[in-house]
C-alpha positions as CSV (number, residue, x, y, z in Angstrom):
1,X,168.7,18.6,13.8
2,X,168.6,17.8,17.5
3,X,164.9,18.9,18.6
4,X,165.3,18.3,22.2
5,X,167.0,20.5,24.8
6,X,170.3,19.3,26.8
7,X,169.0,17.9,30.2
8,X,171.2,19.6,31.9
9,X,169.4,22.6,30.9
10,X,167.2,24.8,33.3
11,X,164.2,24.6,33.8
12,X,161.9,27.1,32.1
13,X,164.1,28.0,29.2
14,X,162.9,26.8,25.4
15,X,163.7,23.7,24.0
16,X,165.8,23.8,20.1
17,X,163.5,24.7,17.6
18,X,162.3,22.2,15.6
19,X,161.1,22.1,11.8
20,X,157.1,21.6,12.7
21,X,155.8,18.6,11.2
22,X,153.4,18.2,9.1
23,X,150.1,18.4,10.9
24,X,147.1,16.5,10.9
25,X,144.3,17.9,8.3
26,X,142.1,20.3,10.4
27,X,145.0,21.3,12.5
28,X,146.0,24.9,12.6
29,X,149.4,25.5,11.7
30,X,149.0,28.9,11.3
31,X,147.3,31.4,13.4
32,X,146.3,34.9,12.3
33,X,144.7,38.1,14.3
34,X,143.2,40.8,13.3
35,X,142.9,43.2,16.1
36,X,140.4,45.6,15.0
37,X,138.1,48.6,16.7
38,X,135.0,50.2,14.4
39,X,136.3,48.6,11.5
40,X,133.0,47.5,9.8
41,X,134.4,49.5,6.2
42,X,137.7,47.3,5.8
43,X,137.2,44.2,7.7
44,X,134.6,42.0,5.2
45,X,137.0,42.5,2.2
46,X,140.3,41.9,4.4
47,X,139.3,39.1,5.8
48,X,137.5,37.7,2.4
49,X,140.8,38.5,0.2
50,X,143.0,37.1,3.3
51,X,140.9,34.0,3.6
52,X,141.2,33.5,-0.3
53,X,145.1,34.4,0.0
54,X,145.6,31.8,2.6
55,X,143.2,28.9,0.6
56,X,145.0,29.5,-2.3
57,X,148.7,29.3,-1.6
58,X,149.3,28.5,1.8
59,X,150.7,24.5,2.4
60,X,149.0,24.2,6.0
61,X,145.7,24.4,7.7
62,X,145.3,27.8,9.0
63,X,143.2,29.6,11.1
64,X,142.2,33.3,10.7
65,X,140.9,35.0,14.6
66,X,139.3,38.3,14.3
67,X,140.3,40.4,17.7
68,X,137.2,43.0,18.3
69,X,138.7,45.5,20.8
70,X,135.5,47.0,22.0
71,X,133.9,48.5,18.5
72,X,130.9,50.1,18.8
73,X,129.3,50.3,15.6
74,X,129.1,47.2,13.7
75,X,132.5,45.4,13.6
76,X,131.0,42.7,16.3
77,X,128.4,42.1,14.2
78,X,129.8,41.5,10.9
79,X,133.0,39.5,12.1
80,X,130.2,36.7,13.6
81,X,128.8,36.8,10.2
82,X,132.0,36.2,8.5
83,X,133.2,33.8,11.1
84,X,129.7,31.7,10.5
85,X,130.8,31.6,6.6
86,X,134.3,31.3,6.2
87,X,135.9,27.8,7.5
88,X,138.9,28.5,9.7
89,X,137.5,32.0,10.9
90,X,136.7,32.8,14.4
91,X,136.4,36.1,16.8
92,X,137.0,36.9,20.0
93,X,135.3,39.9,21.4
94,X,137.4,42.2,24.1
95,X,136.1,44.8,26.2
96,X,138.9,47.3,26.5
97,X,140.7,48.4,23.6
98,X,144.4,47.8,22.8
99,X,146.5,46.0,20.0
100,X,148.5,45.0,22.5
101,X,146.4,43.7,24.8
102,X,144.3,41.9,22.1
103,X,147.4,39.7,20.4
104,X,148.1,38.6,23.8
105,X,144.9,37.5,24.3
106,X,144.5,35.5,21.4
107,X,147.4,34.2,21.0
108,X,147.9,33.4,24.8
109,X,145.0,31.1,23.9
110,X,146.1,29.5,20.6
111,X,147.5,26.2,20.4
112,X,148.8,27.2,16.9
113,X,152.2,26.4,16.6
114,X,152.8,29.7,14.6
115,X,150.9,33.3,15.3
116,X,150.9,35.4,12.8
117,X,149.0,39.3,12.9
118,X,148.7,41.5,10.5
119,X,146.6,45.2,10.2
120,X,143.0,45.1,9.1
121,X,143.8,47.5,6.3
122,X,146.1,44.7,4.6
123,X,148.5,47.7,4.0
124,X,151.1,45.3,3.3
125,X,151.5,42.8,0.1
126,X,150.2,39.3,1.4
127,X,152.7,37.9,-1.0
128,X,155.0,38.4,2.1
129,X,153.3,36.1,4.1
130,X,154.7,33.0,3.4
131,X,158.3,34.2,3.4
132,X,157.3,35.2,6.7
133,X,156.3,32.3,8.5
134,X,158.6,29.8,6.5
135,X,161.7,30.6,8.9
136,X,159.4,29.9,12.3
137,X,157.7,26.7,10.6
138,X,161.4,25.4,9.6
139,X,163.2,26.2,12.9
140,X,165.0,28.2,11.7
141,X,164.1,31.9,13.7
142,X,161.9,32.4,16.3
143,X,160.2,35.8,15.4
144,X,159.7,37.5,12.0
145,X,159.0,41.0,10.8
146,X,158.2,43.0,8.1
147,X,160.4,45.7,7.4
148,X,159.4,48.3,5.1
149,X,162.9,50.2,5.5
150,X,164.9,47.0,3.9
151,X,166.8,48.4,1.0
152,X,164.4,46.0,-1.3
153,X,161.1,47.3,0.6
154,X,158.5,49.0,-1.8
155,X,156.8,51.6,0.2
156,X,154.4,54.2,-0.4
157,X,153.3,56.8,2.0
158,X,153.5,60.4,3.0
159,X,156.8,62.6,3.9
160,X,155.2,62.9,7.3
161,X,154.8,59.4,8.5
162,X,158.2,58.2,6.8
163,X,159.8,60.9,8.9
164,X,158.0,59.7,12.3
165,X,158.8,55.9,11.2
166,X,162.4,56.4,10.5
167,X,163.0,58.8,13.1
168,X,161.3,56.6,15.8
169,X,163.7,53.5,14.6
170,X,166.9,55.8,15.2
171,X,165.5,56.3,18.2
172,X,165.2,52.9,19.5
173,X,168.9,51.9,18.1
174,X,170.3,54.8,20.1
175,X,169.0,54.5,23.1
176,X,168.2,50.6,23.4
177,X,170.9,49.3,20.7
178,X,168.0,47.8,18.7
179,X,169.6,46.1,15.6
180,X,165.8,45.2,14.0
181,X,164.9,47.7,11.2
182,X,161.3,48.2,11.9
183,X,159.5,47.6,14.9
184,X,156.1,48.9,14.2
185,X,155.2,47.3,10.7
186,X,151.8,45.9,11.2
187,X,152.8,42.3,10.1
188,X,154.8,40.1,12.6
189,X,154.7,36.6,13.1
190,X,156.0,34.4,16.4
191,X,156.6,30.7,17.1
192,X,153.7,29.5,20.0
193,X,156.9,28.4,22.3
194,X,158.1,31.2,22.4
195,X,155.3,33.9,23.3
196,X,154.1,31.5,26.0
197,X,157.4,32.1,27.5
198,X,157.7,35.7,26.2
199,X,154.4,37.3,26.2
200,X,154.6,37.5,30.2
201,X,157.2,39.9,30.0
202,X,155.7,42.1,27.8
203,X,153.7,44.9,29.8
204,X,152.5,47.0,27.3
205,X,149.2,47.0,26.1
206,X,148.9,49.4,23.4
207,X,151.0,50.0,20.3
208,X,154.1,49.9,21.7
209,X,153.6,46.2,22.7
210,X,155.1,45.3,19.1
211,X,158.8,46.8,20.4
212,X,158.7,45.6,23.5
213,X,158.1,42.2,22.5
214,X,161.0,42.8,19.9
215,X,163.6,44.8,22.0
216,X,163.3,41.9,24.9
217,X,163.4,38.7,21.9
218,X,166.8,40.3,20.4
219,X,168.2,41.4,23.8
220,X,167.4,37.2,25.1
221,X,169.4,36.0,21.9
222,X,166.3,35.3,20.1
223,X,166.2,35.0,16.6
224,X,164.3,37.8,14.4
225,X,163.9,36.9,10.6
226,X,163.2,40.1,8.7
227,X,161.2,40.2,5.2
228,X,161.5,43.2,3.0
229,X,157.7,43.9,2.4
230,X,155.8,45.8,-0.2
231,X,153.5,48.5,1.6
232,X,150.8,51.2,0.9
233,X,150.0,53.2,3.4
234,X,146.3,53.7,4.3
235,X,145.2,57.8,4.2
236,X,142.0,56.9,6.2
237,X,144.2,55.1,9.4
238,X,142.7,56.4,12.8
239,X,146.2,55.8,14.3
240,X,146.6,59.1,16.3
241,X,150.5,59.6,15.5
242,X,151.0,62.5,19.0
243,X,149.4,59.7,21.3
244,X,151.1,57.4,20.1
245,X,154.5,59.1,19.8
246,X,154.6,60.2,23.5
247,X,153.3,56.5,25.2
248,X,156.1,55.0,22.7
249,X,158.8,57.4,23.8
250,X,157.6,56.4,27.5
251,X,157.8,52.7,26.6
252,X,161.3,53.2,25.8
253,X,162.3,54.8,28.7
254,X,160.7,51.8,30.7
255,X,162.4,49.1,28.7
256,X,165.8,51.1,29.3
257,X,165.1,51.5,32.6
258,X,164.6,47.6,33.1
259,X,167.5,46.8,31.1
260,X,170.0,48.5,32.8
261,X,169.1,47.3,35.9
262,X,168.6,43.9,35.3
263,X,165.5,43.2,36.2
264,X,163.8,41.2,33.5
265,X,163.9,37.4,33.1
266,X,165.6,37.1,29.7
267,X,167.6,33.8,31.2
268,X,164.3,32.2,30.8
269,X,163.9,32.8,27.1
270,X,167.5,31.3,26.7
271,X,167.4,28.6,23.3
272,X,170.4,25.2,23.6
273,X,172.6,25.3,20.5
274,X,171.7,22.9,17.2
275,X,173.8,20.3,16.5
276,X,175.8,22.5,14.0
277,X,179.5,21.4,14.5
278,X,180.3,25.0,14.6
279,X,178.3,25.5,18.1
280,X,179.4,22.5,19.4
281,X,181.8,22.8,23.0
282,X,185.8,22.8,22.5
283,X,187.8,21.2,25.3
284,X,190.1,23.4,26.7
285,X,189.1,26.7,25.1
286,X,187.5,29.5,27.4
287,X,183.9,30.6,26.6
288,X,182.9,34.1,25.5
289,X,186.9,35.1,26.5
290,X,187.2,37.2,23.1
291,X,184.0,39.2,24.0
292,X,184.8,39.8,27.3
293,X,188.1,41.2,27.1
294,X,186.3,43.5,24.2
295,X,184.2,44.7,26.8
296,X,186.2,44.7,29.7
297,X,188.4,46.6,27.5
298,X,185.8,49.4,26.4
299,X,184.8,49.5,30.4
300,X,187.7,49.8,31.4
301,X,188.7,52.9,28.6
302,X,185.4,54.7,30.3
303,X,186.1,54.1,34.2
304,X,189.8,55.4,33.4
305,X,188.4,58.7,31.6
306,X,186.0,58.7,34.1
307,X,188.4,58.3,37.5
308,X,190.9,60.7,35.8
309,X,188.2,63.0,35.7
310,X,187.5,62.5,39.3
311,X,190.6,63.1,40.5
312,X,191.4,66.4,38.8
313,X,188.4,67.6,40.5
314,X,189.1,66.0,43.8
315,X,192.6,67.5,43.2
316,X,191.7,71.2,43.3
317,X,190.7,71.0,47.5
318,X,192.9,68.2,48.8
319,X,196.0,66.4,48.4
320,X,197.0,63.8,45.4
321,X,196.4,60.5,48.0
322,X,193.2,61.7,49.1
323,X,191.9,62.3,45.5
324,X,193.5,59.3,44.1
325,X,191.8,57.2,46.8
326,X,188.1,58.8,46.6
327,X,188.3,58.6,42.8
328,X,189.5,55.3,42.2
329,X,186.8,54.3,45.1
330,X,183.9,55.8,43.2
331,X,185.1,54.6,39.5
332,X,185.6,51.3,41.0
333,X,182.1,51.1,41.7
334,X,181.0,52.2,38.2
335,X,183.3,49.6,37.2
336,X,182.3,46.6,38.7
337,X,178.3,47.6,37.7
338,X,179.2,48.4,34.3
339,X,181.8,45.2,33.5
340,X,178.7,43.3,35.9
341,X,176.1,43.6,33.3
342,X,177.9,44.5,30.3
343,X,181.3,42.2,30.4
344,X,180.2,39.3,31.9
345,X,176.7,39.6,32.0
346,X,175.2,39.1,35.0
347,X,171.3,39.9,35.7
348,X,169.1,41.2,38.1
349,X,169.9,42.0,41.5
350,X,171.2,38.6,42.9
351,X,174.4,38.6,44.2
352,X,174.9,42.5,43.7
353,X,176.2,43.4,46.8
354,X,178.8,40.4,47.0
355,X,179.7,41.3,43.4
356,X,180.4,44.9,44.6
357,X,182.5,43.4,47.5
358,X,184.5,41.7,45.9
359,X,185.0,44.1,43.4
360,X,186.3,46.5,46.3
361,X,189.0,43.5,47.2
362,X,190.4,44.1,43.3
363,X,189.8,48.2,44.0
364,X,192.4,47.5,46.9
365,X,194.6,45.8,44.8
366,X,194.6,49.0,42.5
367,X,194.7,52.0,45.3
368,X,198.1,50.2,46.5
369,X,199.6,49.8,42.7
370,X,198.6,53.9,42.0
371,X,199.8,54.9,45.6
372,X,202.6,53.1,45.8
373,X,203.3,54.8,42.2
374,X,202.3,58.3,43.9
375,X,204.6,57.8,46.8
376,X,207.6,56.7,44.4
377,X,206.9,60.0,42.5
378,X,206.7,61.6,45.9
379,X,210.4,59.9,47.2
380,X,212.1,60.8,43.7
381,X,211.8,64.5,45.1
382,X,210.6,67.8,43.5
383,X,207.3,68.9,43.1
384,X,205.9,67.5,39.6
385,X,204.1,68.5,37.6
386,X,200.1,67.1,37.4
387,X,200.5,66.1,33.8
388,X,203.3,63.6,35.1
389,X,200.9,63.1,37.9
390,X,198.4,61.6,35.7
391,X,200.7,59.9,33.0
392,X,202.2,57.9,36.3
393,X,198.3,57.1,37.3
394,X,197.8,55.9,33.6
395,X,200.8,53.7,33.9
396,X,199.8,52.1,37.4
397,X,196.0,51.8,36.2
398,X,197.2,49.6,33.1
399,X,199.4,47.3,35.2
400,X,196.4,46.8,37.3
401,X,193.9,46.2,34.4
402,X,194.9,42.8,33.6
403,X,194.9,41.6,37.5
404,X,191.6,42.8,37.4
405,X,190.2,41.2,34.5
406,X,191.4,38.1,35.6
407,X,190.8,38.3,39.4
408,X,187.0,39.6,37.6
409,X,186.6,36.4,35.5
410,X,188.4,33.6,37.7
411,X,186.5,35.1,41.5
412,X,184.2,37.7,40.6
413,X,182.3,36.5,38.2
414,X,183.2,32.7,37.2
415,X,181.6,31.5,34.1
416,X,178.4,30.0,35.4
417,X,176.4,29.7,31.8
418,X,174.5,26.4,31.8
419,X,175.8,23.8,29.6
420,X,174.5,24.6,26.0
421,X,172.8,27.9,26.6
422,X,173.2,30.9,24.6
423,X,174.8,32.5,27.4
424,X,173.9,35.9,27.8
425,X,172.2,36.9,24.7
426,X,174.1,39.2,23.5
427,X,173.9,38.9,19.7
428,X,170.5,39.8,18.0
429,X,171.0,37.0,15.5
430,X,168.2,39.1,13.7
431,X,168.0,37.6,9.8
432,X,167.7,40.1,6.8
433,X,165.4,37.9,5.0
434,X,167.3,36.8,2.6
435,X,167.9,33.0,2.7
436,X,169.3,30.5,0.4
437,X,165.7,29.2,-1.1
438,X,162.1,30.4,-1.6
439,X,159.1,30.3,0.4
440,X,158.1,28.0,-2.3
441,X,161.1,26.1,-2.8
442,X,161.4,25.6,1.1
443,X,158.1,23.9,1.4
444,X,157.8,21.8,-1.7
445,X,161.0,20.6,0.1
446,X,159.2,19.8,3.3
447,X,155.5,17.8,1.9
């Protein structure tokens, strides 16, 4: 596989993944946090049964970080005692609490190539861990998950959290088009290029740092491998589930926010294609033309609803021109926004105003096909009927549909994605965890 990015790519986006060599003994392939606060029950035995876990069956040299968010009893305490024991364990103590805040901490500072995290209650089967990591170590995915709604998942806990988890997922693939199936499992793992580049993007400090890390990665183009997991819940979890609820429902209304208007960097976690023959550039065949006439198309079925809906209402206090030219002005707008962001996916703010310009140009272009078609309905004489109103409108609107989609794509927004990018990101290319060897099989294959 090619494992260095096309130099005529920009600066600041990833390079290909790469399958990681195999490292120098002593070298930590693997990097994984515990965040903790007043955890001095659990952590002894999780981090004695992980460290055992990880000696046993995992290939690489690993390293095991212990994230103290401000305990005060005698977490601090215990986790330099088991870091002064245990080979490959170390701590880092934080003053303010926060998951969030914690894994980017730690693994801001890592030089792992792969960061890993998991819950101090090891609620999950460490059994999953290697099928985790194995996609990021090969190249092949750039984040991994643990899902415990995959149809395969084992999962036991109460009616109350399954309803809160399942719920809280519907709610994040209706109102940010999230196609990951679990965003909160405590058990993630992400390749080091990426949450250098990343983790500056992510705001949140807190629990919902784990869905805005994932929500921006899938909305980029990134890769998210997903592992049906095997998970118990823990009865004794200080998690309060209100607190949390109402900051995560906030977080989502942030991210949404930012989305919509463009205003996060997601160009600069853009990945080059492999060498698969499949990605590779066709002469003479249009990029991304199938997609965008999809969503030109669906744009353009919702601006039509939407000015036809203008003008009746413009219609009941002044004439048919008048309404026909303040509703197609106003869907026009809505239009070159919406087919902006959505059809040809443009970012951020630059160039807005220009955009909207010349999207008033092609608005011209249709108030003169729809009047001229109101003024021929005007000249054939009679007074008809506003159903025949509208079905003329309809008629005029479609011939001017495909001028505008290519006056859109040929002026208003050229093709302008750098050579060997992923474009605009638009696919999740999230994995279900299911690939074509074992964890085992894949690294016998790689020693």
């Amino acid at each position: 596989m090619r494992t260095d990015s096309s130099p005529d790519s920009p600066p600041g986006t990833l390079p290909a993944r790469e399958h990681l060599p195999a490292s120098a003994a002593g070298t930590a392939v693997l990097d994984v946090v515990i965040p903790v606060y007043n955890e001095e029950q659990d952590l002894q035995p999780c981090v004695r049964r992980l460290h055992e876990h990880l000696t046993r069956t995992f290939p690489y040299a690993f390293r095991i970080t212990i994230a103290d968010n401000a305990s005060t009893d005698g977490t601090a305490l215990l986790a330099a005692r088991l870091a002064a024991e245990l080979p490959g364990v170390g701590v880092v103590r934080l003053e303010q609490k926060g998951r969030g805040r914690a894994l980017r901490t730690v693994w801001s500072a890592s030089e792992a190539p792969v960061l890993a995290y998991m819950d101090v209650d090891l609620s999950t089967d460490l059994n999953a861990l290697l099928p985790l990591v194995a996609p990021l170590i090969s190249g092949h995915s750039d984040l991994a998950i643990g899902s415990r709604l995959a149809r395969s998942s084992r999962v036991v806990r109460g009616p109350k959290r399954e309803l809160i988890s399942r719920a809280y997922n519907l709610i994040l693939r209706g109102s940010l088009q999230a196609r990951f199936s679990d965003a909160q499992c405590g058990f993630k793992a992400i390749r080091g290029d990426v949450a250098r580049v990343l983790l500056p993007l992510v705001e949140d400090s807190g629990w919902f740092f784990d869905t805005e890390m994932l929500v921006l990665a899938e909305r980029a183009g990134l890769r998210i491998h997903e592992v049906p997991v095997d998970w118990v819940d823990d009865p004794d979890s200080t998690v309060h589930l209100v607190r949390t609820a109402t900051e995560d429902l906030r977080g989502v209304w942030r991210i949404g926010r930012a989305l919509a208007t463009g205003s996060l960097p997601l160009d600069l976690l853009a990945r080059p294609f492999g060498d698969d023959p499949r990605d590779r550039e066709l002469t003479g065949v249009p990029q991304g033309l199938a997609r965008q006439l999809i969503g030109f198309c669906v744009v353009g079925v919702l601006s039509t609803l939407f000015y036809l809906l203008l003008y009746s209402g413009f219609r009941e206090f002044c004439g048919p021109q008048p309404a026909n030219g303040l509703a197609l002005l106003v869907s026009a707008v809505a239009n070159t926004a919406a087919n902006r962001r959505l059809t040809f996916g443009v970012r951020g703010r630059g160039g807005a105003v220009r955009h909207q310009a010349q999207g008033l140009v092609v608005f011209a272009i249709g108030l003169a096909l729809t009047s001229g078609s109101l003024a021929a309905l005007d000249a054939a004489g009679g007074r008809p009927a506003h159903s025949t109103e509208l079905a003329v409108l309809v008629t005029a609107n479609l011939a001017a549909t495909v001028l505008r989609f290519l006056l859109f794509r040929a002026w208003v927004f050229p093709d302008q994605r750098q050579p060997h990018g992923i474009g605009t990101g638009t696919g999740s290319g999230t994995g279900t965890g299911t690939g074509s060897g074992t964890a085992t099989e894949f690294f016998e294959g790689s020693r």
